[in-house]
mmCIF file of the C-alpha atoms, coordinates in Angstrom:
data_MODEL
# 
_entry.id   MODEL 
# 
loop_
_atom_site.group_PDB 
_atom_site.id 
_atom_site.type_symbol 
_atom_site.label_atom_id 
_atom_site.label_alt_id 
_atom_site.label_comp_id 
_atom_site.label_asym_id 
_atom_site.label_entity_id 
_atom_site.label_seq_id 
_atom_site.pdbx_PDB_ins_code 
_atom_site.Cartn_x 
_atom_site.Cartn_y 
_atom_site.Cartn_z 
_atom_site.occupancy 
_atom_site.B_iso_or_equiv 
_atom_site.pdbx_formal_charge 
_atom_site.auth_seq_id 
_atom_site.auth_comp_id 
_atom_site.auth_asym_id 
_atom_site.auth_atom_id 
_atom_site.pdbx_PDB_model_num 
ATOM 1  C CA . UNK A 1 1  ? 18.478 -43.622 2.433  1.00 0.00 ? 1  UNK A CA 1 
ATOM 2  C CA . UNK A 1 2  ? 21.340 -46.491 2.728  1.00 0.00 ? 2  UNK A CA 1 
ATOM 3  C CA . UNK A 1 3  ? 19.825 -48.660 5.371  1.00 0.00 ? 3  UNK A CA 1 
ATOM 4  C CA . UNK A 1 4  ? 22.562 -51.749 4.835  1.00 0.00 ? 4  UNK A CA 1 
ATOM 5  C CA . UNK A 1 5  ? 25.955 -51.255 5.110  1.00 0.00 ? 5  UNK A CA 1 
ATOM 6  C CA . UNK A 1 6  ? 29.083 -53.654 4.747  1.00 0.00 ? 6  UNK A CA 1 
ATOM 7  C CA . UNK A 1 7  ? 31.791 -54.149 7.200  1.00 0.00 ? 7  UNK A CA 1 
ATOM 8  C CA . UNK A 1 8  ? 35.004 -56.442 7.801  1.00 0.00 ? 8  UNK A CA 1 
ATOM 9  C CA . UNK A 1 9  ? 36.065 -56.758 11.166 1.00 0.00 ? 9  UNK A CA 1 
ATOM 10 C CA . UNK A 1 10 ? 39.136 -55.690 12.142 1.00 0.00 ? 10 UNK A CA 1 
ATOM 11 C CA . UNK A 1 11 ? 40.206 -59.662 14.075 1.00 0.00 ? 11 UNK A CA 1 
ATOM 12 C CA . UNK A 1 12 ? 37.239 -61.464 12.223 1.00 0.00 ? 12 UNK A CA 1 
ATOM 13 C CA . UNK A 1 13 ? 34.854 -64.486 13.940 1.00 0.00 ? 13 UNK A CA 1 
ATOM 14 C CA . UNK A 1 14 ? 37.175 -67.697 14.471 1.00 0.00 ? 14 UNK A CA 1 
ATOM 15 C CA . UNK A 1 15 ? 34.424 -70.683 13.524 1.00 0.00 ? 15 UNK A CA 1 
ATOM 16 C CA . UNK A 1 16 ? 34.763 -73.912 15.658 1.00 0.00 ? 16 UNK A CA 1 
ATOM 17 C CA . UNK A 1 17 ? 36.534 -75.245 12.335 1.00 0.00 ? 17 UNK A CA 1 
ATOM 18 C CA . UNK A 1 18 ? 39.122 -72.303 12.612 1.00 0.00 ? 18 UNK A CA 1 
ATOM 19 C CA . UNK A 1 19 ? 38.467 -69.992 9.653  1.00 0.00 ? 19 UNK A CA 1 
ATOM 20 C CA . UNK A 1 20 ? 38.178 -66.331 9.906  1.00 0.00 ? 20 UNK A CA 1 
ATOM 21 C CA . UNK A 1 21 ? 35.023 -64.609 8.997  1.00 0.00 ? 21 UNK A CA 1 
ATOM 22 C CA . UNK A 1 22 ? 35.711 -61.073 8.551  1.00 0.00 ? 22 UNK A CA 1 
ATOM 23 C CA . UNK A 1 23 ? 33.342 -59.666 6.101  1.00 0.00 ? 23 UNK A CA 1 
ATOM 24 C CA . UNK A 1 24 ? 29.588 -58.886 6.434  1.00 0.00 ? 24 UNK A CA 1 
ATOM 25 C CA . UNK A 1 25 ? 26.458 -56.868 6.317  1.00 0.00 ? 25 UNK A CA 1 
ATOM 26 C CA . UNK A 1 26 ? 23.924 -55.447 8.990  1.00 0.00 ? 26 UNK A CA 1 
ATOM 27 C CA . UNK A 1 27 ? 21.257 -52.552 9.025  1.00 0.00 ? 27 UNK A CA 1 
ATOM 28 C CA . UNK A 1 28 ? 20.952 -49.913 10.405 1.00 0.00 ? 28 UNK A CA 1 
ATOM 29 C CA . UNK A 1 29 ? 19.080 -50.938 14.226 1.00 0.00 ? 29 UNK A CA 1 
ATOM 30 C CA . UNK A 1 30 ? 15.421 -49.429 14.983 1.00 0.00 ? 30 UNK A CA 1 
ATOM 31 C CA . UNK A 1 31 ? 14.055 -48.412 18.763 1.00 0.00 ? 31 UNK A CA 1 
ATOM 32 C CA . UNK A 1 32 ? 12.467 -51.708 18.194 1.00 0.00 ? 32 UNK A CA 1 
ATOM 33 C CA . UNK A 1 33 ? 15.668 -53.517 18.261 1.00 0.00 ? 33 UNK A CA 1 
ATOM 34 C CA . UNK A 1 34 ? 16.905 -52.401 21.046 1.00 0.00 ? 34 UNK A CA 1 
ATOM 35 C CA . UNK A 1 35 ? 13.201 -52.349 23.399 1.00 0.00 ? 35 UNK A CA 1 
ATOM 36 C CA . UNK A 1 36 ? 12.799 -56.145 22.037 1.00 0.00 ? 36 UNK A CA 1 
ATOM 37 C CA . UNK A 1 37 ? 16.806 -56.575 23.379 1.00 0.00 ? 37 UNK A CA 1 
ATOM 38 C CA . UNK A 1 38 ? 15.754 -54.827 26.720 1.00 0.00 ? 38 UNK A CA 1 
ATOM 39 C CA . UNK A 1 39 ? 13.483 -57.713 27.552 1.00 0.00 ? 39 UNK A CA 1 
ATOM 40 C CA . UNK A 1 40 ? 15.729 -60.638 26.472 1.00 0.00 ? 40 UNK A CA 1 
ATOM 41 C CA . UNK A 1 41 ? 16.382 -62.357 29.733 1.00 0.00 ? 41 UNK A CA 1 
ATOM 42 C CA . UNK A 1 42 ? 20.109 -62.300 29.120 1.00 0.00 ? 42 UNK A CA 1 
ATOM 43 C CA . UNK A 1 43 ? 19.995 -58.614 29.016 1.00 0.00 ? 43 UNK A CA 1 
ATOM 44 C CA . UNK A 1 44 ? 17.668 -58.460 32.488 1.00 0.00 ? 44 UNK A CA 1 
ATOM 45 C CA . UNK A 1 45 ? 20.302 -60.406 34.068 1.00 0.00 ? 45 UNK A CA 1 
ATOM 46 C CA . UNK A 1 46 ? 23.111 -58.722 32.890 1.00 0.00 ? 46 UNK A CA 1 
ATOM 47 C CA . UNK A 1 47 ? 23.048 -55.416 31.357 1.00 0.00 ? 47 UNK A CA 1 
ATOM 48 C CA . UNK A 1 48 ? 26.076 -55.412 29.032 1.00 0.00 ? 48 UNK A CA 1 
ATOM 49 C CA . UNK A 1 49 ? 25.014 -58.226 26.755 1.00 0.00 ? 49 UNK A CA 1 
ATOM 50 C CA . UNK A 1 50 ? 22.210 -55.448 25.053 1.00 0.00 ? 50 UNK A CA 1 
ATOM 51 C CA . UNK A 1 51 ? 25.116 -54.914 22.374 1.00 0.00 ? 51 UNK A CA 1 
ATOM 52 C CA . UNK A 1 52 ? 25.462 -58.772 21.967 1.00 0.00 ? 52 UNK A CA 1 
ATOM 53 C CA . UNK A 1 53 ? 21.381 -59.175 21.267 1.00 0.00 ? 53 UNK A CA 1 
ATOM 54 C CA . UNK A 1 54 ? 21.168 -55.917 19.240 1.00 0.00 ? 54 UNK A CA 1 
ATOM 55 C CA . UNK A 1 55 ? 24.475 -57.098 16.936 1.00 0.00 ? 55 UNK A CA 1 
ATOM 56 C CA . UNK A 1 56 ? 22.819 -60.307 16.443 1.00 0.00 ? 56 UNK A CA 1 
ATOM 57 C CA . UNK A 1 57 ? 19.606 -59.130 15.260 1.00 0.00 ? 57 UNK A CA 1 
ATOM 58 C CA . UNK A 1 58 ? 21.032 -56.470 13.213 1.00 0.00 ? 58 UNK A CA 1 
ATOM 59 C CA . UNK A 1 59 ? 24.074 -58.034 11.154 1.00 0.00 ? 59 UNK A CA 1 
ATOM 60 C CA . UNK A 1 60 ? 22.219 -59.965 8.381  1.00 0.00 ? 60 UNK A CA 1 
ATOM 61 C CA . UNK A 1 61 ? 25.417 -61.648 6.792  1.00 0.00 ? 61 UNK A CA 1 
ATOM 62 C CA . UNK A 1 62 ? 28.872 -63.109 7.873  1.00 0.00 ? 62 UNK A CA 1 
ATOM 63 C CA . UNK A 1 63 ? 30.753 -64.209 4.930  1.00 0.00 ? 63 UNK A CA 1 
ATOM 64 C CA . UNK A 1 64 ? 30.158 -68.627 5.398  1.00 0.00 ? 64 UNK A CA 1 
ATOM 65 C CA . UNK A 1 65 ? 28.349 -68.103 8.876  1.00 0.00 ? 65 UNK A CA 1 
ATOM 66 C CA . UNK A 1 66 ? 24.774 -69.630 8.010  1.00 0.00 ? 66 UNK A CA 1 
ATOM 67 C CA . UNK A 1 67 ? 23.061 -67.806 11.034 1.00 0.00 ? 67 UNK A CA 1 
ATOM 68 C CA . UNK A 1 68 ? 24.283 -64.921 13.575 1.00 0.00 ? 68 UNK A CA 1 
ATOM 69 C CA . UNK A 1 69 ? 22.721 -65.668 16.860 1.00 0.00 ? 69 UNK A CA 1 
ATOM 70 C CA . UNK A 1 70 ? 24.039 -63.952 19.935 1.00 0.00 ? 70 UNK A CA 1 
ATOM 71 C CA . UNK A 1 71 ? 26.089 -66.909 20.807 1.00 0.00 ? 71 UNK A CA 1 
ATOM 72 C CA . UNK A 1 72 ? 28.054 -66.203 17.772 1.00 0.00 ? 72 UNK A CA 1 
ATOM 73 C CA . UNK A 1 73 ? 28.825 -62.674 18.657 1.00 0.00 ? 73 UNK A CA 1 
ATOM 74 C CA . UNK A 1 74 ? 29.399 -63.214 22.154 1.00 0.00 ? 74 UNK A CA 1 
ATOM 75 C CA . UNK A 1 75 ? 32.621 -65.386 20.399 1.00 0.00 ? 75 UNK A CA 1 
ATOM 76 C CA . UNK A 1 76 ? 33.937 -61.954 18.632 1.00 0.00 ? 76 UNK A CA 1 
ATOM 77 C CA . UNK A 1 77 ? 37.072 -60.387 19.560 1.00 0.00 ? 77 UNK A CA 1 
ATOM 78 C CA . UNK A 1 78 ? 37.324 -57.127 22.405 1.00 0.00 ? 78 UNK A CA 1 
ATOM 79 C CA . UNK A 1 79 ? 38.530 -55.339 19.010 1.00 0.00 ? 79 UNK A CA 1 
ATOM 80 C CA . UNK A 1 80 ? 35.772 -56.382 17.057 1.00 0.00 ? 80 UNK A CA 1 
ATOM 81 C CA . UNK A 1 81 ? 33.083 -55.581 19.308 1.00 0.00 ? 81 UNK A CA 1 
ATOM 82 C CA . UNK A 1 82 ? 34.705 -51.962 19.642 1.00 0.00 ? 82 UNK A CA 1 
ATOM 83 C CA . UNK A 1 83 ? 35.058 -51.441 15.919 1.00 0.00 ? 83 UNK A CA 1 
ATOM 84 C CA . UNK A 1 84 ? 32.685 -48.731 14.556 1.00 0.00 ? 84 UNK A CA 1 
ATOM 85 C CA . UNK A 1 85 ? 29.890 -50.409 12.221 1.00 0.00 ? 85 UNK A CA 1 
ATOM 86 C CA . UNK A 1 86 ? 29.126 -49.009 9.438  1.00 0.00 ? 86 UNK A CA 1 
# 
């Protein structure tokens, strides 16, 4: 069973520097990702950022992005955030 998969976002991440990071890799999430997202405080206060904590924990490589934390995700575009994964 294929448990990583590759993407490229449709808009790509804009770094602080400017360039476009468009192609990555994530697996596939687990129940676990998403109870452990259900108690991130960001999540308790606002419901709609369980996508944001689950992406971030789940996409393991951004071409040149050293680390995906939420804040980077919470910087992708509408379109990129509604593109189907995988």
């Amino acid at each position: 069973m294929t448990t990583v998969f590759e993407f490229e976002l449709p808009k790509g991440f804009v770094d602080k520097m400017g360039v476009v990071h468009k192609k990555g890799k994530m697996r596939l999430a687990t129940a676990g990702d998403e109870i452990a997202a259900t108690r991130d405080p960001r999540v308790l206060s606002n419901p709609s950022y369980l996508t944001i904590v689950i992406l971030a924990n789940v996409i393991t490589e951004l071409e040149g992005v050293d680390v995906i934390v939420p804040n980077t995700v919470e910087r992708f575009f509408t379109a990129d955030l509604l593109y189907k994964f995988g």
